[in-house]
C-alpha positions in Angstrom: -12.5 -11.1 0.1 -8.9 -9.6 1.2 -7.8 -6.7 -0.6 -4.9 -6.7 -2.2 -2.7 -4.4 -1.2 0.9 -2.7 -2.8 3.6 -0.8 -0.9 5.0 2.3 -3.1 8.3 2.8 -2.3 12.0 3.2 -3.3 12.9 -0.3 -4.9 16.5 0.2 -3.3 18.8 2.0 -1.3 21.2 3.0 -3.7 18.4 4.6 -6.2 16.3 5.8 -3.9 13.8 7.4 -6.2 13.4 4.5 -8.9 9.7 3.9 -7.1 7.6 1.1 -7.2 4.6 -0.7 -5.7 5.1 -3.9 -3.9 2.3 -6.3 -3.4 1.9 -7.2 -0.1 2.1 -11.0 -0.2 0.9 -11.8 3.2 -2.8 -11.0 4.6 -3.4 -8.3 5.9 -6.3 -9.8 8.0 -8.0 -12.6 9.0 -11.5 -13.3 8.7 -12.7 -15.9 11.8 -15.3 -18.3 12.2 -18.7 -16.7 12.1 -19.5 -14.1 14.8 -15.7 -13.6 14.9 -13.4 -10.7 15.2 -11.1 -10.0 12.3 -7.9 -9.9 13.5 -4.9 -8.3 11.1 -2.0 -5.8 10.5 -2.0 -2.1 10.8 -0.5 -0.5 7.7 3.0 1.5 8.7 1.8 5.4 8.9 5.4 6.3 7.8 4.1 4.5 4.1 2.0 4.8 0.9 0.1 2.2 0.1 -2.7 1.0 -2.9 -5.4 -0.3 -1.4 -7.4 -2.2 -4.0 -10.6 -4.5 -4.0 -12.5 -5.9 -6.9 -13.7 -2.6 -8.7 -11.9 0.3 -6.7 -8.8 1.1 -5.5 -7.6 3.6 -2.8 -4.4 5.8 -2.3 -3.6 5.3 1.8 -1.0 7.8 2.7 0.6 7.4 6.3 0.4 10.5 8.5 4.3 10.3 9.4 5.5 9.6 5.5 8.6 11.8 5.0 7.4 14.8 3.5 10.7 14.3 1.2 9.0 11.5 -0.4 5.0 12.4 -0.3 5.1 13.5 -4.0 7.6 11.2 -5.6 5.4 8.5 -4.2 2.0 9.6 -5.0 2.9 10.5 -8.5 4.5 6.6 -8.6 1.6 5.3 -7.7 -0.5 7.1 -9.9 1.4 5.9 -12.9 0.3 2.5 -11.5 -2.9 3.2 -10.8 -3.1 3.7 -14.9 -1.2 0.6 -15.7 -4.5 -1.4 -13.8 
């Protein structure tokens, strides 16, 4: 099963700090034939992303995020991790 997976981020330029989380439409990887290599997508290390499968979810936090944005962001998507 793919995870499903949501971007937290400014929803536009001009108000950069109304946050939300984007889902992630696309997959992030591909599952081959058996004995296959997945092949897939890196997440962008400048983001935050939920990670979420079945039961759990997972707060992903990019090592080059702009420190500016590192708490607006995880406190977004903790308010969205409460609406699941």
């Amino acid at each position: 099963m793919c995870p499903r997976v949501s971007w937290v981020t400014s929803h536009q330029v001009q108000d950069p700090m109304f946050i939300v989380a984007k889902l992630i439409m696309e997959k992030l990887y591909l599952q081959g034939g058996r004995g296959s290599a997945r092949q897939g997508k890196v997440l962008d290390p400048r983001g935050m992303f939920i990670v979420m499968t079945g039961e759990r979810a997972w707060l992903w936090a990019g090592n080059k995020i702009f420190a500016g944005n590192k708490t607006a962001y995880r406190n977004a998507a903790f308010t969205h991790f409460k609406l699941l």
